[in-house]
KEKE-3310 file (N, C-alpha, C; in steps of 0.2 Angstrom, whole numbers, plus 5000, padded with zeros to 4 digits):
npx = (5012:5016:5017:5018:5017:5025:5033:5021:5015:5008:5012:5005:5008:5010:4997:5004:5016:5025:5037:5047:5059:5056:5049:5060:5066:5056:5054:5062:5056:5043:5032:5020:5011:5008:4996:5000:4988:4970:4964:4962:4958:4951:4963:4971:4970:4976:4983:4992:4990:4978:4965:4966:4954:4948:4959:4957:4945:4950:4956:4950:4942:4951:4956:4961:4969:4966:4966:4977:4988:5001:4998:5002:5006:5013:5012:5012:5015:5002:5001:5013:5010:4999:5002:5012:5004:4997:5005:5010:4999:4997:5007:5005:4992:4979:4972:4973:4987:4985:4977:4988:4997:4990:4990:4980:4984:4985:4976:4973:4983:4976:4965:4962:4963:4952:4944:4946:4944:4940:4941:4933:4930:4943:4955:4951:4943:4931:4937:4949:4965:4972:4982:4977:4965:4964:4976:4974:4966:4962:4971:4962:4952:4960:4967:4955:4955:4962:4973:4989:5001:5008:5017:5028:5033:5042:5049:5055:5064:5061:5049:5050:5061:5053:5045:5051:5061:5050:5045:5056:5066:5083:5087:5093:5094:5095:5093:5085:5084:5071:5077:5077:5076:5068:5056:5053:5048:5035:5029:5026:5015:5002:4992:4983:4971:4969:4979:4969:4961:4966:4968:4957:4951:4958:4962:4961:4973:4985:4981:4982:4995:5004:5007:5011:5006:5009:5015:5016:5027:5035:5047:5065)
npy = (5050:5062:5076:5087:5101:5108:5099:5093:5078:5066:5054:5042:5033:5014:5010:5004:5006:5002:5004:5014:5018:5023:5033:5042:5044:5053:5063:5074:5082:5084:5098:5101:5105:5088:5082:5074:5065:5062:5074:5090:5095:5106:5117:5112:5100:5088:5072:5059:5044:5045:5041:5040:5045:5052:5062:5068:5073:5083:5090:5097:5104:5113:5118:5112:5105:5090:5078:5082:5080:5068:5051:5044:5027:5017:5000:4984:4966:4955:4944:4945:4958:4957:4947:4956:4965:4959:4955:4969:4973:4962:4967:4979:4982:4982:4974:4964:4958:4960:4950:4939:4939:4933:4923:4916:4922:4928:4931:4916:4918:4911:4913:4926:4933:4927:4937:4949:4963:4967:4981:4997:4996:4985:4980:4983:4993:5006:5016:5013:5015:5022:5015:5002:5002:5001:4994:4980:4983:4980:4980:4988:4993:5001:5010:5012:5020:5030:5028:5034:5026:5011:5009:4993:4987:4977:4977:4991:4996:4993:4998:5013:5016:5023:5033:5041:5046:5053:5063:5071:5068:5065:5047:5043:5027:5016:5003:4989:4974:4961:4948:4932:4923:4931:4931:4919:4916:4925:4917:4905:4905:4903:4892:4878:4883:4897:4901:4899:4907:4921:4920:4920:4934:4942:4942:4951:4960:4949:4947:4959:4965:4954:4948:4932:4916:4911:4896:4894:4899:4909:4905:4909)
npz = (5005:4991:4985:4969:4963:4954:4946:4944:4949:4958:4970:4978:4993:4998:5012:5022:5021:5013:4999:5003:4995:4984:4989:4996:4984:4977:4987:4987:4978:4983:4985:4993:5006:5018:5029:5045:5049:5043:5051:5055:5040:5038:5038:5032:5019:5014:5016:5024:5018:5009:5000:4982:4977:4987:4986:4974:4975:4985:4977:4968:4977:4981:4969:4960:4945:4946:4938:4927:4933:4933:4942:4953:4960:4973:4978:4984:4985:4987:4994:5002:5007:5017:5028:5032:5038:5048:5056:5061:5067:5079:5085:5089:5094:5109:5112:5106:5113:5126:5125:5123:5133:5145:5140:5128:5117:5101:5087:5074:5060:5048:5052:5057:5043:5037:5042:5040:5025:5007:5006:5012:5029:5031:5039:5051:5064:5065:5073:5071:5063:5048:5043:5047:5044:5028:5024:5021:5009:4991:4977:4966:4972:4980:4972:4963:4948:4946:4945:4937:4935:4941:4953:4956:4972:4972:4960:4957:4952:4939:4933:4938:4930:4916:4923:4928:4917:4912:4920:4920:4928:4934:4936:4951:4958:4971:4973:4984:4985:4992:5002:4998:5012:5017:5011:5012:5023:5026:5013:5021:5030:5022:5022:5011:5010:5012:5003:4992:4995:4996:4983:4975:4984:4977:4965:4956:4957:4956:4943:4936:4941:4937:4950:4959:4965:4981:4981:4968:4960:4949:4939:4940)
capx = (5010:5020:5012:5024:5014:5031:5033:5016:5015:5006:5013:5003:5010:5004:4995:5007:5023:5030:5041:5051:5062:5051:5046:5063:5067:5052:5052:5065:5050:5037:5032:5015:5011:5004:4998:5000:4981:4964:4963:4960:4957:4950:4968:4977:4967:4982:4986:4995:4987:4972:4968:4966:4948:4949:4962:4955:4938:4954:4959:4943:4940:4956:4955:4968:4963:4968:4969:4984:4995:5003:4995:5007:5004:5018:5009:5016:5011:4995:5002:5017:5008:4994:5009:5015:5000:4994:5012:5009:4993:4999:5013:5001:4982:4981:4967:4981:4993:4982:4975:4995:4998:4983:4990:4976:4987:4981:4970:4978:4984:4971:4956:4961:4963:4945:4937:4945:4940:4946:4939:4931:4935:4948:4957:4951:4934:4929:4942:4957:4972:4971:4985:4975:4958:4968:4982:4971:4963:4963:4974:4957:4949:4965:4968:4948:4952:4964:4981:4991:5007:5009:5026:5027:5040:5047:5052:5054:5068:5059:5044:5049:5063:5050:5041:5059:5061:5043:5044:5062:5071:5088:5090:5098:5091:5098:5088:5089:5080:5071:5080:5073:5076:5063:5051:5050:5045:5028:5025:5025:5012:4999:4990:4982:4964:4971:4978:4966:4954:4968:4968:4951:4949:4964:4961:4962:4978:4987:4981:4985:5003:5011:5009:5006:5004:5017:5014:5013:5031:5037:5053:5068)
capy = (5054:5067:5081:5090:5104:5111:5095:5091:5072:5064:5048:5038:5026:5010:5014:5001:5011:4999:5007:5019:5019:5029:5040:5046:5048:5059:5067:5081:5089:5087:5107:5101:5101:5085:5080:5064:5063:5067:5079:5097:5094:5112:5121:5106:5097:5082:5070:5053:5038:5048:5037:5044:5045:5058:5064:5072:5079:5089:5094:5100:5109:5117:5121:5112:5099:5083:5073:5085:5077:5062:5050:5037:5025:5009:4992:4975:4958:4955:4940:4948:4965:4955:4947:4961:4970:4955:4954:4975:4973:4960:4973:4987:4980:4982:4967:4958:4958:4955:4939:4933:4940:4929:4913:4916:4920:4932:4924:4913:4920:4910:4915:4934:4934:4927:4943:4954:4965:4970:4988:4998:4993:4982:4974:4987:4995:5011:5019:5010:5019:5021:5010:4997:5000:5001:4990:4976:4982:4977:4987:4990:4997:5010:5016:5016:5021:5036:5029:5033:5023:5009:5003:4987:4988:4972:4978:4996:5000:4991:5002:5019:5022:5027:5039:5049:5049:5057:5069:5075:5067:5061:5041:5039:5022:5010:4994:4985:4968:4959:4943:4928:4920:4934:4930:4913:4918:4924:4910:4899:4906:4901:4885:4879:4887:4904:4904:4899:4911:4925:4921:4924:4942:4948:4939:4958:4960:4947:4947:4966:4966:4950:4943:4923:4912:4907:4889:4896:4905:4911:4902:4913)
capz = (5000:4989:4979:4968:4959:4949:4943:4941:4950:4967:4974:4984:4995:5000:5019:5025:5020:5008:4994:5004:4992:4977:4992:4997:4977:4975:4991:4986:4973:4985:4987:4995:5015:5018:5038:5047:5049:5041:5055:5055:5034:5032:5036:5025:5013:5010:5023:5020:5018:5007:4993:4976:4975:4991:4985:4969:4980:4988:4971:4964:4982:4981:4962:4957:4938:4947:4928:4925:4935:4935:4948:4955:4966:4975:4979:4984:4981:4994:5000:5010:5013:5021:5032:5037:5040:5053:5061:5064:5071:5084:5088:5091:5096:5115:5113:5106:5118:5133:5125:5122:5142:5149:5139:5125:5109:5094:5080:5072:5053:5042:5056:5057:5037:5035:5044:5034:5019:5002:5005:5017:5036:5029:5044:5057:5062:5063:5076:5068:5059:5041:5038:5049:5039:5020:5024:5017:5004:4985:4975:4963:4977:4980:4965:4960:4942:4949:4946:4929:4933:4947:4956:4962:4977:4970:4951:4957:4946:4931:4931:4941:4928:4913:4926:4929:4912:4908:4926:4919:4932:4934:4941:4956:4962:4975:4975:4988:4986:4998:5004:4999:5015:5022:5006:5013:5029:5022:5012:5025:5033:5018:5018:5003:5010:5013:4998:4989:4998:4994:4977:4972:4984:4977:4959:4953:4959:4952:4936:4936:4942:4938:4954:4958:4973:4986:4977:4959:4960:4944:4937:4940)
cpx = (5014:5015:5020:5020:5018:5031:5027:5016:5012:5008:5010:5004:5005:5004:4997:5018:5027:5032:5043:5058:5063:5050:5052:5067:5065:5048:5054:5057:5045:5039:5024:5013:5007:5004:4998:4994:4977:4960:4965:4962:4955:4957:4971:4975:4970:4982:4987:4991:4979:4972:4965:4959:4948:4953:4959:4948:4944:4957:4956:4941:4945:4957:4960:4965:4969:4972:4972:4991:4994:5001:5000:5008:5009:5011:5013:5011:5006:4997:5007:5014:5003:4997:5009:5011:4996:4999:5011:5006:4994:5004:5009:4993:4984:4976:4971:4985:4991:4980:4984:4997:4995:4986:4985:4979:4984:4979:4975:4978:4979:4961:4955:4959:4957:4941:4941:4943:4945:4947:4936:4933:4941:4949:4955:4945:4936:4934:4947:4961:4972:4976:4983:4969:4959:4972:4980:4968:4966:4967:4969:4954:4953:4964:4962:4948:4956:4970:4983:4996:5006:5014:5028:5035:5044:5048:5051:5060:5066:5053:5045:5055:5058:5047:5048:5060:5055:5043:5052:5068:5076:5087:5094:5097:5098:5094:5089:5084:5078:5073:5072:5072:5068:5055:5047:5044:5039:5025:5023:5018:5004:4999:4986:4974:4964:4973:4974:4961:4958:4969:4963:4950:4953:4966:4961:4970:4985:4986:4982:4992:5006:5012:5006:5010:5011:5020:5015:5020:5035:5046:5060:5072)
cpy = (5060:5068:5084:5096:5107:5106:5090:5082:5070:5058:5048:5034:5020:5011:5008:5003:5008:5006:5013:5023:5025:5037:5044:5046:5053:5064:5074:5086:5087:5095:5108:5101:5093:5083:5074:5062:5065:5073:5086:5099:5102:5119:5118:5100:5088:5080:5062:5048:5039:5043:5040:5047:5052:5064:5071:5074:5085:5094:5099:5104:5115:5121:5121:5108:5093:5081:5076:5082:5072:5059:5042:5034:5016:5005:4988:4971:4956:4949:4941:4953:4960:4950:4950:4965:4966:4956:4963:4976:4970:4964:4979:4987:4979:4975:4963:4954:4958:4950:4936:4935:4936:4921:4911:4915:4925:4928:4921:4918:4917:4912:4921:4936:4936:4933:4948:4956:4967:4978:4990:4999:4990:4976:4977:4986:5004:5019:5019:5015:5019:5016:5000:4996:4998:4996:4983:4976:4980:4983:4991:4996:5002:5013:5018:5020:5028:5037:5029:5028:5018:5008:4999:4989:4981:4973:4985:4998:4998:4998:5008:5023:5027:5035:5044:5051:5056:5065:5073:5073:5062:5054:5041:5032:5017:5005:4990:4979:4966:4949:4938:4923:4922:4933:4923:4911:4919:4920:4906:4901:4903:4894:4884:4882:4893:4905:4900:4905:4919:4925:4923:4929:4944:4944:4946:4959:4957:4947:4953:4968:4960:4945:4936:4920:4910:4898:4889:4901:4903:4909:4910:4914)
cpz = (4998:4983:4977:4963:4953:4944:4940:4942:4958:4966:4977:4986:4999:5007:5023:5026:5015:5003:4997:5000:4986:4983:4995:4989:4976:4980:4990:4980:4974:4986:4989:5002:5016:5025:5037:5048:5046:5048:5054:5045:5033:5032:5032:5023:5013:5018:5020:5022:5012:5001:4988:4975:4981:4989:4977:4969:4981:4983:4970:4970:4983:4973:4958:4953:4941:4942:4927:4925:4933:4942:4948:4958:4969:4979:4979:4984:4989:4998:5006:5014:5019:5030:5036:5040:5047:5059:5065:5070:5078:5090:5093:5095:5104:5117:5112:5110:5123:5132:5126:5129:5146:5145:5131:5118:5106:5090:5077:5064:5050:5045:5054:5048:5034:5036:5043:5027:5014:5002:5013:5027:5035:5036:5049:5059:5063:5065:5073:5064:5052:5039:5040:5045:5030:5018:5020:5011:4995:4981:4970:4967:4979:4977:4963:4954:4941:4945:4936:4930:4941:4948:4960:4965:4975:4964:4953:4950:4937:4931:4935:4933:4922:4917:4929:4924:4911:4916:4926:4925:4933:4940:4944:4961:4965:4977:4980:4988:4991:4997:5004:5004:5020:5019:5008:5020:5029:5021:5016:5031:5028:5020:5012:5005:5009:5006:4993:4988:4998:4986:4972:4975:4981:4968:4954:4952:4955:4945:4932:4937:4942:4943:4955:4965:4977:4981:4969:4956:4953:4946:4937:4934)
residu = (UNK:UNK:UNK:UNK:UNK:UNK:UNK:UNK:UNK:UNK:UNK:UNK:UNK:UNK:UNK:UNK:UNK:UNK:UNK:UNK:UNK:UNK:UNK:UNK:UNK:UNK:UNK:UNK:UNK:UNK:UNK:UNK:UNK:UNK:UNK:UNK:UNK:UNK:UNK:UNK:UNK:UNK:UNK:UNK:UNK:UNK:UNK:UNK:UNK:UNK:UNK:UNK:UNK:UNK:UNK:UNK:UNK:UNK:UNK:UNK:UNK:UNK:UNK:UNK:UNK:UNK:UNK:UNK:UNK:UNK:UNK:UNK:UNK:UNK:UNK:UNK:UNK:UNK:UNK:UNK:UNK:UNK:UNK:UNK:UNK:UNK:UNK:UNK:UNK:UNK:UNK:UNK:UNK:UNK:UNK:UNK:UNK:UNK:UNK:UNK:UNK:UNK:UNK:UNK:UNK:UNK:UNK:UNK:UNK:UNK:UNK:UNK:UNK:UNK:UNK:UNK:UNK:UNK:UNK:UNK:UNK:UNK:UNK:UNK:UNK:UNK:UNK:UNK:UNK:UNK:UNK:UNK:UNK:UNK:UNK:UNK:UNK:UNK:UNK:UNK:UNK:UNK:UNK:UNK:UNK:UNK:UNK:UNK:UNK:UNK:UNK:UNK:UNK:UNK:UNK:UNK:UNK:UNK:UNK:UNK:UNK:UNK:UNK:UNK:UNK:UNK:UNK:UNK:UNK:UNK:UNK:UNK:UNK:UNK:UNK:UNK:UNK:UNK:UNK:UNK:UNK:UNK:UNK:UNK:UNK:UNK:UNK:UNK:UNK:UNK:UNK:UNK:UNK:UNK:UNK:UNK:UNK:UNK:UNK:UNK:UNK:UNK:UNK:UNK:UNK:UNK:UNK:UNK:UNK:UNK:UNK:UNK:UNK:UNK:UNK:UNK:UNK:UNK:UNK:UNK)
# end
């Protein structure tokens, strides 16, 4: 998350970290503290992974007019985030990594998927990480009606540059694509259940940004 009150703009990123890119652009004219947790919230209000909806309680507490700014929020396409956000979870779950120690294994990909949510717990429960509990969510459910501009982390340079224009700032972008050999990767993880069963929760999503199914890919 970046706040930049001079410049009058908040970036939220996705609570997986995707579009690092946008966030070291518009890091220089943050001029806001933001912490690493929602913890000790009454010395500093801001802390990353907030999603817009909190985020403008913190406004209205602190007596700044939210709707002023620019509200700016990076997302990726739900079939990779969801991906990476399983492959995370196996890295870091200490239940995880004792079932694969004993011989057991972690859920499989279309088992774990099922028992996630679009909002709410997401992929966690209660104790979990913000970017365990969010990492799944719908991008509806993020933004909640918050965001003025969104940046998909695959077309950053298509839709970040009007917002440099309109916040007075000069382009310096370095795009770096993600490799299709790593795009395939994902995919493969998709049978025709799953996505079928990620194309209706996340049926908002695509038809809001453009994106379509491992099996349904847009002509180059």
């Amino acid at each position: 998350m970046i706040i930049s009150h001079s410049r009058k703009f908040i970036l939220f990123t996705d609570p997986l970290g995707a579009g690092e890119q946008v966030q070291s652009l518009l890091a220089p004219f943050g001029d806001a503290e933001i912490g690493a947790t929602p913890r000790n919230r009454e010395c500093n209000p801001f802390f990353h992974g907030m999603t817009p909806l909190e985020a403008e309680w913190a406004f209205d507490a602190a007596g700044y007019a939210f709707h002023t700014y620019l509200r700016l929020s990076t997302i990726e396409d739900p079939f990779s985030r969801l991906a990476r956000l399983y492959d995370r979870i196996a890295q870091t779950d200490t239940v995880w990594q004792l079932r694969h120690l004993a011989g057991i294994g972690a859920p499989s990909f279309s088992h774990w998927l099922r028992s996630t949510h679009a909002d709410g717990l997401g992929a966690g429960h209660r104790n979990s990480p913000i970017w365990r509990q969010r990492g799944s969510w719908s991008g509806k459910a993020w933004e909640c009606g918050r965001i003025n501009h969104t940046i998909r982390t695959e077309e950053i340079e298509e839709d970040i540059v009007p917002v440099l224009g309109a916040l007075g700032i000069a382009p310096a972008l370095e795009i770096t694509k993600q490799d299709e050999m790593i795009r395939d990767v994902w995919r493969q993880r998709y049978d025709p259940h799953a996505i079928e069963f990620m194309a209706q929760r996340y049926c908002w999503d695509l038809a809001q940004y453009g994106y379509s199914t491992p099996r349904q890919r847009k002509a180059a």
